[in-house]
C-alpha positions as CSV (number, residue, x, y, z in Angstrom):
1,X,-6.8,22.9,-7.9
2,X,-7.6,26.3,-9.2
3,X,-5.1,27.5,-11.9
4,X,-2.4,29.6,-10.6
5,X,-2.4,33.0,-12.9
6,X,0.9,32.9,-15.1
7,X,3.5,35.0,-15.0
8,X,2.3,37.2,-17.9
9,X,-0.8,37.4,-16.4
10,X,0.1,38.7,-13.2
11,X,2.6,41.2,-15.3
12,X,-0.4,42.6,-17.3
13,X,-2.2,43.0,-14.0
14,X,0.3,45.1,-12.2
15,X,0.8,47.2,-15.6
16,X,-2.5,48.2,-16.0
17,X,-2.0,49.9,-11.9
18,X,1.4,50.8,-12.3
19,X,2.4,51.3,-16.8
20,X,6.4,52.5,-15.4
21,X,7.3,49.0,-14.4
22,X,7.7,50.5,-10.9
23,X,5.5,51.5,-7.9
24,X,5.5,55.1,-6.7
25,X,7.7,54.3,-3.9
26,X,9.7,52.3,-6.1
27,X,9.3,48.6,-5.9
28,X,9.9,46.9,-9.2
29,X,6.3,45.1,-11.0
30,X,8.5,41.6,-11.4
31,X,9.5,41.7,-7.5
32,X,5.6,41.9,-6.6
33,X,4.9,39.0,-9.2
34,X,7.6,36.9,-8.0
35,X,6.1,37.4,-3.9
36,X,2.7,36.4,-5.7
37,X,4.1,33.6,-7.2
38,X,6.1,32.6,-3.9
39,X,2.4,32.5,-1.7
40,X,1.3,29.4,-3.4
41,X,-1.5,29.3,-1.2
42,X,-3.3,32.1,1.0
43,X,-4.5,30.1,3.9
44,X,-4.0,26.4,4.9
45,X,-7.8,25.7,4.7
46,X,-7.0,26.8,1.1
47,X,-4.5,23.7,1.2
48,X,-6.7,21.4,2.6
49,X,-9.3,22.0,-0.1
50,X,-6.7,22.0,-3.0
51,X,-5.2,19.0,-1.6
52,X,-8.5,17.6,-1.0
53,X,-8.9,17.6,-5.1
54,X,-5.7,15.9,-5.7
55,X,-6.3,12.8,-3.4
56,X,-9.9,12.5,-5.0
57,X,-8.4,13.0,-8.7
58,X,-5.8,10.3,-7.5
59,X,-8.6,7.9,-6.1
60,X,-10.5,8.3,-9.9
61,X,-7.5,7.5,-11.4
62,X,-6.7,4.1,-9.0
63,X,-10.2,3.2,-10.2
64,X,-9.0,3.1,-13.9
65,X,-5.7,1.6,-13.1
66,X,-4.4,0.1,-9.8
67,X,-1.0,0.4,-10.8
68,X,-1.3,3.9,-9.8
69,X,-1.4,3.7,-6.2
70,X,-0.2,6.7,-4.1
71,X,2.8,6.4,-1.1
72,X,3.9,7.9,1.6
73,X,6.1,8.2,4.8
74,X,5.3,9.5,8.2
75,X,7.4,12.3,8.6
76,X,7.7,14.0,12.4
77,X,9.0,17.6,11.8
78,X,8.0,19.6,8.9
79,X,11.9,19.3,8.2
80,X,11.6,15.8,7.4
81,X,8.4,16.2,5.2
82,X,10.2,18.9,2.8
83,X,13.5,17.0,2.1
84,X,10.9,13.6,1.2
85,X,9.0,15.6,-1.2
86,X,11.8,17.6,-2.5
87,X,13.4,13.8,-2.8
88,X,10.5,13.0,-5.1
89,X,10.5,15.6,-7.0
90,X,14.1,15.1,-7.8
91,X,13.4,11.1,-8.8
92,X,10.4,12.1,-10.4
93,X,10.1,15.1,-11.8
94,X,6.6,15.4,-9.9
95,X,5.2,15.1,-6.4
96,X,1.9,13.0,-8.1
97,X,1.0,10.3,-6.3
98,X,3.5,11.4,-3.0
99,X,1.8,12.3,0.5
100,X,3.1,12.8,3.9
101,X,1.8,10.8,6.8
102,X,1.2,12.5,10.1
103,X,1.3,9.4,12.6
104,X,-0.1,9.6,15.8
105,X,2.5,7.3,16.9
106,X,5.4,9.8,16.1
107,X,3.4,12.9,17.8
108,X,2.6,11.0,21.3
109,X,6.6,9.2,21.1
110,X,8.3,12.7,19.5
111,X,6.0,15.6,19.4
112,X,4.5,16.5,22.7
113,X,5.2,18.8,25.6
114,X,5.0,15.5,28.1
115,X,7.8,13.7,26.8
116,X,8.6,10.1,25.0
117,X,4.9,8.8,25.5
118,X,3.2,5.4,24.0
119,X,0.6,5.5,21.5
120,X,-2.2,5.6,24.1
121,X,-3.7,9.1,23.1
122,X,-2.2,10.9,26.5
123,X,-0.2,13.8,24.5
124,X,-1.8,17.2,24.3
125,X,-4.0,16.8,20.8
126,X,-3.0,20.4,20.1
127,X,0.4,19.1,19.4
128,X,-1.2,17.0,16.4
129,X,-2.8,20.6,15.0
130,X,0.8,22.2,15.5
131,X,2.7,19.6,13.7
132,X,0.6,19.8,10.6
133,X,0.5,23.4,10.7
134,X,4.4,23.2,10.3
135,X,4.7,20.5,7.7
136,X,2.7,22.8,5.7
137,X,4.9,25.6,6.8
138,X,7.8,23.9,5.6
139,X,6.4,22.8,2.4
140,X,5.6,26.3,1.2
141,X,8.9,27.4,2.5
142,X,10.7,25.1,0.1
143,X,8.0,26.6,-2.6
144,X,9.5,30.2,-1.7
145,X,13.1,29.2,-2.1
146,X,12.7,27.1,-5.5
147,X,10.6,29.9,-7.1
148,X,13.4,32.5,-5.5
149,X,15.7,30.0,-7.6
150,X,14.0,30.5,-10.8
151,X,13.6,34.4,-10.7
152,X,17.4,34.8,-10.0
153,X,17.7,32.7,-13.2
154,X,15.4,35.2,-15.0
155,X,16.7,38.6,-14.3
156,X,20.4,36.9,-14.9
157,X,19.3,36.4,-18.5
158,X,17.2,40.0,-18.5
159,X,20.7,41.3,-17.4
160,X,22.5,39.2,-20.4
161,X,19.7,40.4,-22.8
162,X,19.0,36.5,-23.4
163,X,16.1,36.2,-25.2
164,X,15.6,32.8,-25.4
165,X,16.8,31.9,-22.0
166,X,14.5,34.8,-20.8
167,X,11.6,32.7,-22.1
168,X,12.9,29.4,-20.4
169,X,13.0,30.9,-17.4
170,X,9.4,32.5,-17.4
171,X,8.3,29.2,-18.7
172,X,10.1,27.1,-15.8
173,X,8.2,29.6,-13.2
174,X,5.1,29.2,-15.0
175,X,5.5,25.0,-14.9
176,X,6.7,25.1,-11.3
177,X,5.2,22.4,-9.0
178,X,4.1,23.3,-5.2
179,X,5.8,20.9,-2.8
180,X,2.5,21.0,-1.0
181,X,0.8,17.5,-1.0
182,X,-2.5,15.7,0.7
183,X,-1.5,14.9,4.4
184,X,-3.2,11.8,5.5
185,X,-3.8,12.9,9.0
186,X,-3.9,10.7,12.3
187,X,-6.3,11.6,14.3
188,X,-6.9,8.5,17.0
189,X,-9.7,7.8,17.9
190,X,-10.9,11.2,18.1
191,X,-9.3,12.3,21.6
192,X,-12.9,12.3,23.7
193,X,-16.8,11.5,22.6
194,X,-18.2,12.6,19.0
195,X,-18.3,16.3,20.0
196,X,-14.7,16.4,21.1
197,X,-14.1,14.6,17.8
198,X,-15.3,17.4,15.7
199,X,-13.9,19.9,17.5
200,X,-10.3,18.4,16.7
201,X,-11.0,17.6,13.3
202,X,-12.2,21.1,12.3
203,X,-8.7,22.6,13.6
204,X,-6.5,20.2,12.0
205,X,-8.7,20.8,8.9
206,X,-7.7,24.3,9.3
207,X,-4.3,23.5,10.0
208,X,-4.2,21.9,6.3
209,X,-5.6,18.5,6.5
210,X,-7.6,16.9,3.7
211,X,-7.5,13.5,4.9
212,X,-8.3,12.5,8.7
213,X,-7.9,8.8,9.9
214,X,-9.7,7.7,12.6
215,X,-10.0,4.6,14.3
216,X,-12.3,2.2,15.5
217,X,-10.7,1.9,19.3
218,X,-12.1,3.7,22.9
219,X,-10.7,7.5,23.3
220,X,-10.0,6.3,26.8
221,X,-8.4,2.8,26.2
222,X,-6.8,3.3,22.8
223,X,-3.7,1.2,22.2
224,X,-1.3,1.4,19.0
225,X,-2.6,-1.2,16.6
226,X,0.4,-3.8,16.7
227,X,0.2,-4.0,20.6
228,X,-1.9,-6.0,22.9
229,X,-5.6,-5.1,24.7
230,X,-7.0,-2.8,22.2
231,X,-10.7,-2.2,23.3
232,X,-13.2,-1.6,20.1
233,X,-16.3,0.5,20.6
234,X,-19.8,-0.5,18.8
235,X,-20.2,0.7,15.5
236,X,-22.8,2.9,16.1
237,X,-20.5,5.2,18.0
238,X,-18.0,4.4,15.6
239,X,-20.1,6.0,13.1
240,X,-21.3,9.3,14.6
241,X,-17.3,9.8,15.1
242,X,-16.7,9.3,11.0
243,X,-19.8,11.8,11.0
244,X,-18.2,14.9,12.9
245,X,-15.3,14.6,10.8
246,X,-17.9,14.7,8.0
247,X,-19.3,17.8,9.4
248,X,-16.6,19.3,10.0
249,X,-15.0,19.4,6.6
250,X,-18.6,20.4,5.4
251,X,-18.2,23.2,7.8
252,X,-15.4,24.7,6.6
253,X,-15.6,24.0,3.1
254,X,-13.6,21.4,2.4
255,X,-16.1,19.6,-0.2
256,X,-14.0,16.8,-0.9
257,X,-12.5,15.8,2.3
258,X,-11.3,12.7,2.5
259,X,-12.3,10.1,5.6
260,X,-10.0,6.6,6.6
261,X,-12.2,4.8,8.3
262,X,-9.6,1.9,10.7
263,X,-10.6,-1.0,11.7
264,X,-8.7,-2.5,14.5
265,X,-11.3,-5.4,15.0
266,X,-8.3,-7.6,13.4
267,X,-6.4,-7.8,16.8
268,X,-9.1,-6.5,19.4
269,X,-10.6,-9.2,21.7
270,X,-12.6,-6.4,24.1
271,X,-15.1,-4.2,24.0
272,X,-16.2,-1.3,26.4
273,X,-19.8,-1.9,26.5
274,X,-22.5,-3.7,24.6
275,X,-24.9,-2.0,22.7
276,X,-28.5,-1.9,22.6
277,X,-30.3,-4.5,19.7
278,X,-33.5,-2.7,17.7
279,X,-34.2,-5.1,16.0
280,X,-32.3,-8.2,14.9
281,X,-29.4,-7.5,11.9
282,X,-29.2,-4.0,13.2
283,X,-25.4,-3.0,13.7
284,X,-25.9,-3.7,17.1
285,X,-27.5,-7.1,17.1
286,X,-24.5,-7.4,14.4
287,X,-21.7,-6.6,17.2
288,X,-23.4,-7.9,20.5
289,X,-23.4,-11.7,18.2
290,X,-19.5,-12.2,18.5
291,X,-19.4,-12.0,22.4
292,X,-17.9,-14.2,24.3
293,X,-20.8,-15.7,26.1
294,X,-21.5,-18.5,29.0
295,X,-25.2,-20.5,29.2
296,X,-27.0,-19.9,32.5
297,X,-27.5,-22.9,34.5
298,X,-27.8,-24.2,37.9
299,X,-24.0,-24.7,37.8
300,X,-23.2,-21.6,37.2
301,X,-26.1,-19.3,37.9
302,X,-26.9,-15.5,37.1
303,X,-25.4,-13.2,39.9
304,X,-26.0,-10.1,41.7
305,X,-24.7,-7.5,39.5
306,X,-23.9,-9.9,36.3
307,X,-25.2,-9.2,32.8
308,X,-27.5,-10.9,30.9
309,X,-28.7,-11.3,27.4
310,X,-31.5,-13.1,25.0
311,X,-30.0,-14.5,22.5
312,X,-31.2,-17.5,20.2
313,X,-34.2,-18.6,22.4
314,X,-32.4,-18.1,25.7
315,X,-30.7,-16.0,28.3
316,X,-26.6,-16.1,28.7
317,X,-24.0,-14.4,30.4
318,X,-21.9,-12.0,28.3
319,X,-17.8,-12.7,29.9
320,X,-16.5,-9.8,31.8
321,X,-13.1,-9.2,32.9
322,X,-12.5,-7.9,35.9
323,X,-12.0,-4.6,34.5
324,X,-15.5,-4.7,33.5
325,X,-14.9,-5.2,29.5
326,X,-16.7,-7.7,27.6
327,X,-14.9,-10.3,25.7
328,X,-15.2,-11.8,21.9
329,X,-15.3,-15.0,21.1
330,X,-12.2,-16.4,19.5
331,X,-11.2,-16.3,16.2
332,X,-14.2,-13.6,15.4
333,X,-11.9,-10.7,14.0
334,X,-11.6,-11.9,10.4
335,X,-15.4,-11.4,10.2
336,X,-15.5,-8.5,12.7
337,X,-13.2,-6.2,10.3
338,X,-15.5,-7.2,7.3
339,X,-18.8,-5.6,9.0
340,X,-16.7,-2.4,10.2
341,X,-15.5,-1.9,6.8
342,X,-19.0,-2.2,5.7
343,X,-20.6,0.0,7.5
344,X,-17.6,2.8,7.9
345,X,-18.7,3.0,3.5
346,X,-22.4,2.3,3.7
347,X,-23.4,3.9,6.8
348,X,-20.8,6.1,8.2
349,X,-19.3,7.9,4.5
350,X,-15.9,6.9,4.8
351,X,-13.9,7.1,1.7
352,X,-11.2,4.8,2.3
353,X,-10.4,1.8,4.6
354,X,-7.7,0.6,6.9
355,X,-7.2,-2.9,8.4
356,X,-5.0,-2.7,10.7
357,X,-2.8,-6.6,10.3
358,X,-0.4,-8.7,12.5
359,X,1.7,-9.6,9.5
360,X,2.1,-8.2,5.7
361,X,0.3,-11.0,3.9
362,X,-1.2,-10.0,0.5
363,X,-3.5,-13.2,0.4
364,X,-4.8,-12.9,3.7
365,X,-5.8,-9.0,2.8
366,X,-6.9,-9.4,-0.4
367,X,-9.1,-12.2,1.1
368,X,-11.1,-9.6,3.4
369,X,-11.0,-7.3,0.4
370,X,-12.9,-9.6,-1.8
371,X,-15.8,-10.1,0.7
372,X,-16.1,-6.6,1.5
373,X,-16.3,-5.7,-2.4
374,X,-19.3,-8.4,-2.5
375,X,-21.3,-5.2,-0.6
376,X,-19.0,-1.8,-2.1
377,X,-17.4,-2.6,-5.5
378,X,-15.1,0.4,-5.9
379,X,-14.0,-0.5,-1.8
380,X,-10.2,0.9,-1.5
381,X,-7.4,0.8,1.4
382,X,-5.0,2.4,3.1
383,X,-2.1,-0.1,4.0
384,X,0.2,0.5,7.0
385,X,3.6,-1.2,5.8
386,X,4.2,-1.0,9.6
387,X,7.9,-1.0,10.9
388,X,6.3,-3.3,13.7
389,X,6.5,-6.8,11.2
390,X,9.4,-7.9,11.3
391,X,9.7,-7.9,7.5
392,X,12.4,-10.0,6.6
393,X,10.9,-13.0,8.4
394,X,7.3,-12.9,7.5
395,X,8.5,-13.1,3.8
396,X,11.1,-15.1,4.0
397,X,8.7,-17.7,6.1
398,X,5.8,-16.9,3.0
399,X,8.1,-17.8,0.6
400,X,9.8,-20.8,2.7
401,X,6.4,-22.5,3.5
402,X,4.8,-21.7,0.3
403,X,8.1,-23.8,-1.7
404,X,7.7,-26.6,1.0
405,X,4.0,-26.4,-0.3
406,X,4.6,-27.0,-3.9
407,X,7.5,-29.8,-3.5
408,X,10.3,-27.3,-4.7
409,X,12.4,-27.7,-1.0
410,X,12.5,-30.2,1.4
411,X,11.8,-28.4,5.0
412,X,15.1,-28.9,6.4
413,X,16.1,-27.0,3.0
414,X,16.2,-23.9,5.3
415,X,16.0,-22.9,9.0
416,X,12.4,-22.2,10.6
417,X,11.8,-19.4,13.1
418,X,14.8,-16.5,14.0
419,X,17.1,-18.7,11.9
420,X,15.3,-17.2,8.9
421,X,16.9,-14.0,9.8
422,X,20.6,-14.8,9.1
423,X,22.4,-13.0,6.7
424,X,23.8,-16.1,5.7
425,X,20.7,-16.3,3.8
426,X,21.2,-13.1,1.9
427,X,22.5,-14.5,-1.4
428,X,20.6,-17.5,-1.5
429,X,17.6,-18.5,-3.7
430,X,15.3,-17.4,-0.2
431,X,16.7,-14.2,0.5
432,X,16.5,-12.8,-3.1
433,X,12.8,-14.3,-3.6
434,X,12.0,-12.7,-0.4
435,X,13.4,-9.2,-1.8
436,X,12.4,-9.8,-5.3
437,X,8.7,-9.8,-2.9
438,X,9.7,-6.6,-1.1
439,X,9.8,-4.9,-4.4
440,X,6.9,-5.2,-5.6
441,X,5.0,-6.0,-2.0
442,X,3.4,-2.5,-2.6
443,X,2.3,-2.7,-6.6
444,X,1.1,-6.7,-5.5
445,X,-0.6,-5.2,-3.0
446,X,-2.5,-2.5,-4.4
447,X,-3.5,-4.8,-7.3
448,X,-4.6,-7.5,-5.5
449,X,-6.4,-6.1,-2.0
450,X,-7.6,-2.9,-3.4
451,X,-4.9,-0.9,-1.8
452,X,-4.9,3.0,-3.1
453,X,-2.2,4.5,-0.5
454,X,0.7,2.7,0.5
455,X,2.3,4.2,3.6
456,X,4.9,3.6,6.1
457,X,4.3,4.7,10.0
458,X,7.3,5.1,11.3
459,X,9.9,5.4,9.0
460,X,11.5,8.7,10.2
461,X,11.6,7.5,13.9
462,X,13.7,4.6,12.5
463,X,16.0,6.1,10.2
464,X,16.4,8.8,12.3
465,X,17.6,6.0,15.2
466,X,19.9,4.8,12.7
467,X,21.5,7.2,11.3
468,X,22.2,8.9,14.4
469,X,23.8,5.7,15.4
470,X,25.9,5.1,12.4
471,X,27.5,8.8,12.6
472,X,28.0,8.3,16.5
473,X,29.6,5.2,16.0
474,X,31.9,6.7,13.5
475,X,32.4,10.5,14.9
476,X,32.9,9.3,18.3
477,X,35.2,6.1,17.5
478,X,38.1,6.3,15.6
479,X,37.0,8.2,12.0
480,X,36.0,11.5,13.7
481,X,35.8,13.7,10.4
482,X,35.9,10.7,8.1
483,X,32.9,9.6,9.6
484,X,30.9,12.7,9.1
485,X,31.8,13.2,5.6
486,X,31.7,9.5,4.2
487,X,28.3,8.7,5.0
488,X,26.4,12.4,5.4
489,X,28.3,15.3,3.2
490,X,30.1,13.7,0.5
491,X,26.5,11.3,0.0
492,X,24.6,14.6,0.4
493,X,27.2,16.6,-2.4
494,X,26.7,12.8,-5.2
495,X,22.8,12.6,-4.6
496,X,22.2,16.6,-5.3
497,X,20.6,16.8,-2.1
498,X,20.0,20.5,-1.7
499,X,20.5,20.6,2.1
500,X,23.9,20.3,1.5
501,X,23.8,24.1,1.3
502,X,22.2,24.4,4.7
503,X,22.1,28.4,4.7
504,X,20.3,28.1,1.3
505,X,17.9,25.6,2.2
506,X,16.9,27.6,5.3
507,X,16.1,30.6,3.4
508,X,19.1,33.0,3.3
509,X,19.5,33.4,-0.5
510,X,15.6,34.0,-0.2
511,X,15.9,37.1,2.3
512,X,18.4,38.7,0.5
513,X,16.6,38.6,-2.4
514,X,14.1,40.5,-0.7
515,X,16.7,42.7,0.7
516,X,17.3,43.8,-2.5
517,X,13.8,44.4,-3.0
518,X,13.3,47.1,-0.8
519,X,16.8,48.1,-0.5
520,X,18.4,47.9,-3.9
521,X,22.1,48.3,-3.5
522,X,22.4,49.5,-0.1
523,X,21.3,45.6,0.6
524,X,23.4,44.2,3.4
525,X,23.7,40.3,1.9
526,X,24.8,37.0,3.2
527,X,25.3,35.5,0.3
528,X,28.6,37.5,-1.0
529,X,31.9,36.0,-1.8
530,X,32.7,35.4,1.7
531,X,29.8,32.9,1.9
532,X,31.2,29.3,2.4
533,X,27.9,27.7,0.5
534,X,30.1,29.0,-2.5
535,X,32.1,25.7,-1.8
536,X,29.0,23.9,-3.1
537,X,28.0,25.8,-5.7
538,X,26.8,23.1,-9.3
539,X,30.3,23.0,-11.6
């Protein structure tokens, strides 16, 4: 990131143009330094290359140490995006190492102009460009309201001739941390061929975006990952897809774009079409090997119409469904991911990896991890901590089966299947292995299988259900008030969330600040005595 000029900088600057402190229609030098100040970033192609800078910084240091892996949560409003990073920022003390994902998921279920849809890629893909134009929108608008903060702070001490708590107050606007972070951006499989694919990326890079995602699945068939008949395409066209995304950050000047190459291979048991073979170990020759195939013989001859290819010393019958997709053979995926992964690094430049799984298993990732590191040493993941495992069961199952295992229980020693789930289980030896597990599911994971971002799909979508559901529950059943202020105000007033004071958070302290400005004391505030936020002011 380019250095933002200080304070004192920008003071000497306006000096030198304008030595009485004030413009000649009267506009104070420290209210133009604190607008500067507030515009953390011109454009959001600026963000994207900025943030582009801090995911590559944070990829050099995962290299050195993989205990410093980077999070984040798929946030689907711009609303949501600012109170988690503001969140960080209050249990941290810094946003390093915090991102937003924008899911594809959340913007076809939540975000489109066509209503509750599946992840199948039928929303509008402007709708994708929109929503990270206002997550960025929001972030910068929390930027404008903390640095507001901190120059209401300075010109109280000016006002007290305070010194010293002048200087802490220049210093804390001179250390102040954007709330802009990287977005990890999904972008589907690309909406359409390689051309439509670039197209899209370019305006969701100019909508901020320093990271796209893409996956390996057909525009036309594309499933979400954790649901049945995904379709793969070959990973040639695979390939040109990661290469308009390449393009198109090299377009705009986004050096250090960052790619996510998916694989869905993991789950997908079709293809669209089979590609044409060069010459044998080719990436074709390399995809068109794990068809499901049938010999050709006087039982069950070529046909009419029917497919055939050569393939060690003889002709055979790729299988076709009736839909005209060909099938794999069974129990190929495991080695199917490892080739995508591969060739997205080698051949197509993608950064980073994603392997889409059926369950969280650390072994079984860090398994494929090792073999693809055999080819690309400094190989590194993206990891969807999906809310479709069911979580508490495929941990509590790892840990049952892997005591069984080692002699330490006796089978019946716990329930198999859904009985797993019981919160009967809560307190016992299980259920606190299996959370002492969810812990640290994300540091095992990232030391073990290579992982650099840890994310979570869907978590706003859930939370969101739930929370809704639990103030319903309350507000419309027999707590009415009780219910509201129990689990959302008096929580909100404890934690030092700043919604709390929702006029504040929304800008109003900001705009009269600015009415002041240009008005001085003829400024018609909001924030006077009469102001109920008062009621939440810090003792």
């Amino acid at each position: 990131m380019t250095p933002r000029k200080t304070y004192a900088q920008h003071r000497e600057a306006l000096l030198s143009r304008y030595p009485q402190g004030v413009t000649p229609g009267g506009i104070a030098v420290d209210d133009i330094i604190q607008l500067k100040l507030q515009n953390t970033f011109s454009t959001h192609l600026d963000i994207a290359r900025s943030m582009a800078g801090v995911m590559r910084a944070d990829m050099a240091d995962y290299d050195r140490d993989s205990a410093q892996f980077t999070q984040s949560l798929g946030c689907w409003s711009g609303f949501h995006a600012q109170q988690m990073i503001k969140s960080v920022k209050r249990l941290r003390g810094t946003t390093k190492g915090a991102y937003v994902y924008l899911s594809g998921w959340m913007v076809a279920g939540l975000r489109n102009r066509f209503g509750h849809l599946p992840d199948q890629s039928m929303h509008e893909k402007t709708s994708v460009v929109d929503l990270i134009e206002e997550i960025y929108v929001s972030l910068r608008q929390a930027d404008e309201v903390a640095i507001n903060d901190l120059f209401k702070v300075l010109r109280t001490a000016r006002d007290a001739g305070d010194a010293a708590a002048e200087r802490a107050a220049i210093e804390a606007i001179d250390g102040f941390e954007t709330h802009v972070v990287p977005i990890i951006a999904d972008i589907d499989a690309g909406f359409g061929n390689e051309n439509a694919t670039y197209i899209l990326a370019k305006e969701m890079i100019k909508a901020g975006a320093c990271c796209l995602q893409i996956e390996n699945q057909v525009s036309d068939a594309k499933q979400c990952g954790h649901q049945d008949g995904k379709v793969t395409v070959p990973r040639e066209d695979f390939i040109e897809k990661l290469r308009a995304c390449r393009l198109a950050f090299e377009e705009l000047g986004v050096d250090d774009g960052v790619i996510v190459a998916r694989t869905d291979s993991l789950g997908a048991g079709l293809t669209q079409k089979v590609p044409v073979s060069q010459e044998p170990g080719d990436l074709a020759s390399d995809y068109i090997k794990w068809l499901k195939t049938e010999a050709i013989i006087a039982e069950n001859p070529i046909q009419d119409g029917e497919v055939a290819l050569y393939k060690d010393g003889q002709f055979v019958k790729p299988v076709r469904m009736p839909n005209g997709l060909f099938a794999f053979q069974d129990g190929t995926g495991r080695a199917r991911v490892i080739e995508d992964c591969i060739a997205s690094l080698t051949q197509g430049g993608a950064d980073l990896l994603w392997i889409e799984t059926d369950t969280p298993n650390v072994d079984e990732i860090a398994a494929m991890v090792t073999e693809i590191r055999q080819v690309v040493p400094n190989a590194k993941l993206t990891y969807n901590n999906s809310p479709s495992f069911n979580w508490t069961l495929n941990l509590r199952k790892q840990v049952r089966d892997q005591w069984i295992a080692e002699g330490k229980i006796h089978k019946d020693s716990y329930p198999d299947g859904a009985g797993l789930m019981s919160a009967d289980l809560d307190a016992t030896d299980l259920g606190r292995e299996t959370d002492a597990r969810l812990a640290r599911f994300q540091a095992d994971i990232s030391a073990r299988a290579g992982v650099f971002h840890n994310l979570i799909t869907l978590p706003t979508f859930h939370l969101t259900a739930k929370s809704m559901d639990e103030l319903s529950r309350g507000y419309f059943g027999d707590d009415r008030m009780k219910a509201y202020v129990n689990s959302v105000q008096r929580e909100e007033i404890r934690r030092g969330v700043s919604a709390v004071k929702h006029q504040h958070e929304v800008g109003s302290d900001l705009g009269d600040t600015f009415k002041e400005m240009v008005a001085g004391e003829r400024a018609l505030k909001a924030g006077g005595h009469g102001n109920t936020m008062s009621q939440f002011a810090a003792e």
